[in-house]
Backbone bond lengths (Angstrom), bond angles and torsions (degrees), N, CA, C in turn:
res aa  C-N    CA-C-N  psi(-1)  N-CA   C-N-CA  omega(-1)  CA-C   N-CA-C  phi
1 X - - - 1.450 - - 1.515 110.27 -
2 X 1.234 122.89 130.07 1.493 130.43 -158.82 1.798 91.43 -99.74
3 X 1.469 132.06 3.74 1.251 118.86 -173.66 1.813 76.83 -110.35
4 X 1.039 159.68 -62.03 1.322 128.95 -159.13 1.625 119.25 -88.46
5 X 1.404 111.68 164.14 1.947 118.90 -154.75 1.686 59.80 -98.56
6 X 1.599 81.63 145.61 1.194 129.92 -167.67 2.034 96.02 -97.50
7 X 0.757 138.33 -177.85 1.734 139.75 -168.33 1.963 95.37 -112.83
8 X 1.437 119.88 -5.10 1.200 131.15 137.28 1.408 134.56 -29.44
9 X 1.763 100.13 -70.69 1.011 127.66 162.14 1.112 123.62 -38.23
10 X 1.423 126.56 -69.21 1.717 157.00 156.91 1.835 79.00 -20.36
11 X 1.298 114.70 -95.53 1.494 125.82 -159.83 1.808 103.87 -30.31
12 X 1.274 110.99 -61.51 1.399 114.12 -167.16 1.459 108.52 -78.89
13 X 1.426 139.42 -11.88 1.514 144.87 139.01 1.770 100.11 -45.76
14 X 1.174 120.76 -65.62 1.595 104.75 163.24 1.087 142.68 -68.14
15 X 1.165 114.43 -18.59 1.487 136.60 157.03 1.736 101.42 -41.33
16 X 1.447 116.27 -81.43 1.563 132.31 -163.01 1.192 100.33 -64.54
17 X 1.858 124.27 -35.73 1.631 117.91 176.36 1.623 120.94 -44.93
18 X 1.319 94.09 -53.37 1.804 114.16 173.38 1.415 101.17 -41.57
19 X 1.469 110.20 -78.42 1.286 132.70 -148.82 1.894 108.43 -54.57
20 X 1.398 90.55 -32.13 1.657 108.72 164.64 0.943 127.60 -51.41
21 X 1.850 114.34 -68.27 1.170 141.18 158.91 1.616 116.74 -23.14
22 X 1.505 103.21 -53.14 1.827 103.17 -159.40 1.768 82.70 -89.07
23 X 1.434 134.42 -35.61 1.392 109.94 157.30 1.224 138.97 24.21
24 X 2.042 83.29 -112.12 1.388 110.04 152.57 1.243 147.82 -63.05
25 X 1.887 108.64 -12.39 1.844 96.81 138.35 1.208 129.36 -55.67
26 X 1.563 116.99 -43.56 1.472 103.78 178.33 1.451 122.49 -65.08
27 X 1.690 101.28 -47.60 1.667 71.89 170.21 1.590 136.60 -79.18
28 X 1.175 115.00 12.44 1.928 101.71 178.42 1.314 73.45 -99.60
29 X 1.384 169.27 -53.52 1.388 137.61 177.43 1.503 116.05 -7.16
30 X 1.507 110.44 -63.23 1.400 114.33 -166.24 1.610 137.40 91.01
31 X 1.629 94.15 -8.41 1.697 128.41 159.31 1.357 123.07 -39.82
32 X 1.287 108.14 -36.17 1.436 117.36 -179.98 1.351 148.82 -87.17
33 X 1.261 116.20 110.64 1.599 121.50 -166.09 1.527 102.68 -40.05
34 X 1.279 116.38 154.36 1.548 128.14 -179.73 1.548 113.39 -39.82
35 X 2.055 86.44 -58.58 2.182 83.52 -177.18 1.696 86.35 -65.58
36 X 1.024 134.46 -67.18 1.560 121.99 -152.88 1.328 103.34 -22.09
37 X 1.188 116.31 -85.62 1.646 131.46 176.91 1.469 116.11 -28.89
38 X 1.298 122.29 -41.36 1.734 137.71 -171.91 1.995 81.25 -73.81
39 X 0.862 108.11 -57.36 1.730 101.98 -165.45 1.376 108.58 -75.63
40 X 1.376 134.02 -27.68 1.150 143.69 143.40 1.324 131.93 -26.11
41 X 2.092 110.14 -51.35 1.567 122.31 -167.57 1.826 84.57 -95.77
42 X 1.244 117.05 -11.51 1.688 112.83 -177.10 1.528 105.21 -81.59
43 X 1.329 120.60 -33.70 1.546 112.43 -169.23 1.163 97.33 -89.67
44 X 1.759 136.97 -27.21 1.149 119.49 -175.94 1.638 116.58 -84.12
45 X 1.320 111.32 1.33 1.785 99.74 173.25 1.328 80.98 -84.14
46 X 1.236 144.26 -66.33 1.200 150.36 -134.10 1.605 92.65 -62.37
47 X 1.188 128.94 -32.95 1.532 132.47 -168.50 1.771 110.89 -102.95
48 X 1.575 104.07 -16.15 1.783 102.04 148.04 1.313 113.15 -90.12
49 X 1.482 136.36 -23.85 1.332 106.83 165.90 1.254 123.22 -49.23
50 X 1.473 110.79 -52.03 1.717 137.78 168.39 1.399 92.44 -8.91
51 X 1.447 103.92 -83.55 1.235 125.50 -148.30 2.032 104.56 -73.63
52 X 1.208 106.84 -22.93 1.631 102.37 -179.88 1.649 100.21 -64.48
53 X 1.721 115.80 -54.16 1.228 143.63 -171.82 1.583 93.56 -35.84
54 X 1.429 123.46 -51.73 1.618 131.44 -150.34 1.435 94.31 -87.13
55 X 1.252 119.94 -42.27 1.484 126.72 171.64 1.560 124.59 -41.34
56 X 1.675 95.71 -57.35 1.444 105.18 -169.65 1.828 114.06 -76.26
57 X 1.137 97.86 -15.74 1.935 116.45 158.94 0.855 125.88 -50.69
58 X 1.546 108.76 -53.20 1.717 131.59 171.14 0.895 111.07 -47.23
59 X 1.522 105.65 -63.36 1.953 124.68 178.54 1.521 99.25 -33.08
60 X 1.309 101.67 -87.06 1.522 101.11 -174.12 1.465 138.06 -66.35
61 X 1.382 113.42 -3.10 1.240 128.95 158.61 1.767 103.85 -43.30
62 X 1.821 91.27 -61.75 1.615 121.13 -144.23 2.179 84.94 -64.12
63 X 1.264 103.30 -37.29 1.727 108.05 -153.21 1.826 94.39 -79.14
64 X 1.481 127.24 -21.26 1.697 130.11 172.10 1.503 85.93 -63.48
65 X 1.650 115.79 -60.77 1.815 104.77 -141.95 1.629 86.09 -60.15
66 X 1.664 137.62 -71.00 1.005 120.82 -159.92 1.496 142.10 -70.61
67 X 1.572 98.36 16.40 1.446 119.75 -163.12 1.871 102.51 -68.62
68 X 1.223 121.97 112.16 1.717 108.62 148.63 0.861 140.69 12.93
69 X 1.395 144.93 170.35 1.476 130.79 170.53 1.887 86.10 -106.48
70 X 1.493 101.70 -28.44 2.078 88.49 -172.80 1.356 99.46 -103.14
71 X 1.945 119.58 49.39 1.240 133.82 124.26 1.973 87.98 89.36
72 X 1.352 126.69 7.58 1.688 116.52 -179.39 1.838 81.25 -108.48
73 X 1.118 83.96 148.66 1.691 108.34 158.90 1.493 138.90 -55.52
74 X 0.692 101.75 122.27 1.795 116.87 -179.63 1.740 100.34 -66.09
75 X 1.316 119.97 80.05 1.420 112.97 157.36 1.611 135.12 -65.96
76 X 1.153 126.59 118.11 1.102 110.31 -177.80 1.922 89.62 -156.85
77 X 1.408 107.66 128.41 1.518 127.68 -173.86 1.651 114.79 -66.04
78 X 1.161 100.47 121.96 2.002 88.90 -171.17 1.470 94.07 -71.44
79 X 1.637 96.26 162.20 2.077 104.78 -161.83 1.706 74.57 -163.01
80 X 1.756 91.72 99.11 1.548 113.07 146.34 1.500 123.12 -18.75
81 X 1.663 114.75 125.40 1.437 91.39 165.25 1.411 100.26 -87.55
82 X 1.557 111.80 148.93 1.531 138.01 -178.26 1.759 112.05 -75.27
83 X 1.180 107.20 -1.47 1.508 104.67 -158.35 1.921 102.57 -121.85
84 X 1.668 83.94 -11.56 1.772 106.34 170.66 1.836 108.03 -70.68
């Protein structure tokens, strides 16, 4: 089915998280020549869209599994476990 993220997806959502992450080590380092950094702050929007894109999949992945059978939503408030 081409409408649900594949466990692909999942991988390369962690994939771009990382890749984000070590990013923005380099730049608060401060190591980096201007273009370095300019091509740097360019791949990382490009790698939070990535990553919003993989998110909002999830979302709606997550909103089919808990959907109703008469198609309204199953609300129910997430509640921390306390013992976490």
């Amino acid at each position: 089915m081409a409408d649900q993220p594949s466990t692909t997806s999942i991988a390369d959502f962690e994939k771009s998280l990382n890749e984000l992450e070590r990013l923005v080590r380099d730049l608060e380092q401060g190591e980096l020549s201007l273009e370095q950094s300019l091509g740097a702050f360019e791949q990382g929007v490009k790698l939070t869209r990535d990553c919003q894109q993989a998110l909002k999949a999830a979302e709606q992945r997550i909103e089919q599994l808990v959907q109703l059978e008469d198609g309204s939503l199953q609300s129910t408030p997430f509640k921390p476990d306390e013992n976490a």
